[in-house]
C-alpha positions as CSV (number, residue, x, y, z in Angstrom):
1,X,125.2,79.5,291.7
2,X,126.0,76.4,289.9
3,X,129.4,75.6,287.7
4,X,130.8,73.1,285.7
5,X,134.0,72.5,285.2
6,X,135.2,71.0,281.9
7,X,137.1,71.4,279.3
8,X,135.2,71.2,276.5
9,X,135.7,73.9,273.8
10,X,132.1,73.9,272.1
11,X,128.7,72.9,272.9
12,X,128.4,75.2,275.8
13,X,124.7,75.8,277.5
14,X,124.3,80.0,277.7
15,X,122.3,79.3,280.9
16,X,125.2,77.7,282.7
17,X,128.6,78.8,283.9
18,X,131.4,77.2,283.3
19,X,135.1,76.8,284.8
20,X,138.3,74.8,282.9
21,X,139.6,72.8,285.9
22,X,143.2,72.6,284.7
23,X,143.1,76.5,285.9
24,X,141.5,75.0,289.5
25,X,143.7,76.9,292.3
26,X,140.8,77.1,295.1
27,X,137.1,77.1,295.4
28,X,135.1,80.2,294.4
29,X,132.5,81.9,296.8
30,X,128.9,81.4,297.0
31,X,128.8,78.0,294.2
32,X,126.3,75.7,295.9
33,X,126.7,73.1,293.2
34,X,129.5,72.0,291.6
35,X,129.4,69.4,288.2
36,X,132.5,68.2,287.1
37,X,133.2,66.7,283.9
38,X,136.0,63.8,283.8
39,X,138.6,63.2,286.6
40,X,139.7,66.6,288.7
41,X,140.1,64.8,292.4
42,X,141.3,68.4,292.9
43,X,138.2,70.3,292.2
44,X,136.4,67.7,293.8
45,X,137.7,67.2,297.4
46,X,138.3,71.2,297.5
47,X,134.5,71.9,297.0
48,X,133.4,68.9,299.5
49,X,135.8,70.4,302.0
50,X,133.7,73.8,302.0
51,X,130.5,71.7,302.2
52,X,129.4,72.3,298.5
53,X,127.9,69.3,296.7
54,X,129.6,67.7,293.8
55,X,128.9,65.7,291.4
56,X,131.6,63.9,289.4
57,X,130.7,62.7,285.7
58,X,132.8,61.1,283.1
59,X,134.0,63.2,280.4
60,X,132.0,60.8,277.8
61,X,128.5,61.3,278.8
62,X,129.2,64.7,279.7
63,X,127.4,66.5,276.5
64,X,123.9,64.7,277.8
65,X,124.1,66.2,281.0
66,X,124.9,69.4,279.8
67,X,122.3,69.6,277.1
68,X,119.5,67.9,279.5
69,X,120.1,69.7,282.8
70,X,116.8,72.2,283.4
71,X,115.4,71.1,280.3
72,X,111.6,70.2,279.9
73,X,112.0,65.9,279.7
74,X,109.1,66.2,276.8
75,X,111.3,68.9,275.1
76,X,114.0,66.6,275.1
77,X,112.1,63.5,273.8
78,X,110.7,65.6,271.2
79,X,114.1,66.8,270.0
80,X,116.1,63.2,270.3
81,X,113.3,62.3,268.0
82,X,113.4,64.9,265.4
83,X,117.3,64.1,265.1
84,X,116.4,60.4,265.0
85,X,113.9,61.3,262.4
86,X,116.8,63.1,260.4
87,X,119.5,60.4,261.3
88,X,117.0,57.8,259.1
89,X,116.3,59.6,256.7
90,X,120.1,60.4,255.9
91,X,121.2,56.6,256.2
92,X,118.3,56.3,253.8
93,X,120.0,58.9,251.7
94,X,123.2,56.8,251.8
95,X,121.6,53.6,251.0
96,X,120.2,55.2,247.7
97,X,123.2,56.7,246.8
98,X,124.8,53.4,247.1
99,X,122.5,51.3,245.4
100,X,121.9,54.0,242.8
101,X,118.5,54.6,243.6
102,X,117.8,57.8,245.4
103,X,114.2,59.3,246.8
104,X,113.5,62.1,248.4
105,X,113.1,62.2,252.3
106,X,109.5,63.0,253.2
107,X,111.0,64.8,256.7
108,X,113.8,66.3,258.4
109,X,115.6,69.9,257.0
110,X,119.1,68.8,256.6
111,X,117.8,65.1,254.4
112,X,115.8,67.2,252.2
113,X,118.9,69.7,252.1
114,X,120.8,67.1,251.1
115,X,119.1,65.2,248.6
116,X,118.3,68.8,246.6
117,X,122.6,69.6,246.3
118,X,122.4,66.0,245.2
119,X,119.9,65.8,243.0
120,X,121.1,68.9,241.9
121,X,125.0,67.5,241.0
122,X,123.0,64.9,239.6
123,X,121.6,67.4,237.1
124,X,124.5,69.5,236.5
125,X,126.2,65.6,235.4
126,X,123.5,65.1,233.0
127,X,124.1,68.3,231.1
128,X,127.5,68.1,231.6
129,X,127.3,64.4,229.7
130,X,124.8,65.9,226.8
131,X,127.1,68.4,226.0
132,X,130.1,65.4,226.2
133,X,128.0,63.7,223.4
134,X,127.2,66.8,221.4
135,X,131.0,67.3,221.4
136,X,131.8,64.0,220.2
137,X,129.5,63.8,217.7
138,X,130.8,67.5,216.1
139,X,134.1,65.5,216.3
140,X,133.2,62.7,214.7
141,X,132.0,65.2,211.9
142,X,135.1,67.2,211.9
143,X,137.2,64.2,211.8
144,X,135.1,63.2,208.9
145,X,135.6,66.3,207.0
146,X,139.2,66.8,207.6
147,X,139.8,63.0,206.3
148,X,137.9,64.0,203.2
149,X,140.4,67.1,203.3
150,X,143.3,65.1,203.8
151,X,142.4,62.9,200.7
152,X,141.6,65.6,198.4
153,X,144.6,67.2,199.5
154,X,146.7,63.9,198.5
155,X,144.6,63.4,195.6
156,X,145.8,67.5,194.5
157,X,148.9,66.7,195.4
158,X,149.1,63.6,193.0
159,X,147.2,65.7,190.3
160,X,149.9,68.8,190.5
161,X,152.7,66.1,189.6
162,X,151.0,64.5,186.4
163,X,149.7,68.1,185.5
164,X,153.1,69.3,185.7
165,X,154.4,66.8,183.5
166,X,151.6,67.3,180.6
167,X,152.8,70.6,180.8
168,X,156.4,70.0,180.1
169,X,155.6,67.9,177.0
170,X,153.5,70.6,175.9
171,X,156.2,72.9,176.5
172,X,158.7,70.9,174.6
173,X,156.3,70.8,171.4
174,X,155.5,74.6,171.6
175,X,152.1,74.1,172.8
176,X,150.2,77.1,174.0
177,X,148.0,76.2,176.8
178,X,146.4,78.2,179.9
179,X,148.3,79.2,182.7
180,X,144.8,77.7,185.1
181,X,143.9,74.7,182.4
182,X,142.5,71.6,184.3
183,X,144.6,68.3,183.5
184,X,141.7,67.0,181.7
185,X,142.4,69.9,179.1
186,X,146.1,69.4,179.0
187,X,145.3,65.8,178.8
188,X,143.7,66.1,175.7
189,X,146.1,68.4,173.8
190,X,148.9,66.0,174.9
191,X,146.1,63.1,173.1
192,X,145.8,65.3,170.0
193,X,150.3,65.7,170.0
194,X,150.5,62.2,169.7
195,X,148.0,61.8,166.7
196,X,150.1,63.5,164.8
């Protein structure tokens, strides 16, 4: 039996056994290799002592001989380049997105996964800034319209004072007149008080 002693906290190989040195207290029986993973000189001279071989990596370069020892070398190759493929393709991605000009990656999953939730923000932006211009343009009508309201309402305003006062001098010379007559009316019965 072979174990590795590390203490790492993810990227663990299911086919492997592993042991967290800072719990070390003596060697275990039947191991007839030991790997360890960063300095334990504890872990280390207690397994040589019992004539078990060791061998001592540093903690850095420990996830490549985790992930390559007992795997196929062409399996290995194949999957370094696959990630290499989709390490491109995502600096690619970043590139675009910087320079505002963005493709679509012709391989690797998570590129092509990428540049869709992109491409689909982008979309989601371009409705989003229709329906910004649609609103402005319904508020440049309503502003429109409640200008024009704001100006009649002035203009009624100013008309309400003058009517009032054509009918007070009605009023004064007995004039009948309509309770709803339009100023130009009063107007000209005030015209035809003066004539005589």
């Amino acid at each position: 039996m072979e174990l590795i002693y590390s203490t790492q906290s993810s990227g663990f190989d299911p086919d492997k056994r592993y042991r967290n040195p800072e719990h070390f207290d003596r060697p275990e029986a039947g191991v007839t290799g030991v790997v360890v993973v960063g300095e334990w000189p504890k872990v280390v001279e207690a397994y040589e002592n019992v004539g078990v071989e060791v061998v001592a990596i540093e903690a850095d370069s420990r996830q490549v001989l985790v992930i390559g020892a007992g795997d196929n070398k062409a399996e290995l190759e194949a999957l370094i380049g696959k990630l290499q493929i989709e390490s491109d393709s995502i600096r690619a991605l970043i590139v675009g997105l910087e320079s505002g000009e963005v493709e679509r990656p012709e391989a690797g999953e998570l590129p092509i996964r990428l540049f869709d939730a992109i491409d689909g923000i982008r979309l989601q932006m371009l409705e989003l800034l229709e329906k910004r211009d649609l609103l402005g343009q319904e508020n440049e009508k309503l502003q429109i319209e409640i200008n024009a309201l704001k100006i009649a309402a002035a203009q009624s305003a100013e008309d309400g004072g003058e009517i009032e006062v054509l009918k007070a001098k009605l009023d004064a010379a007995g004039v009948t007149y309509r309770a709803n007559a339009s100023k130009e009316s009063l107007e000209k019965l005030v015209a035809e008080l003066t004539k005589e």
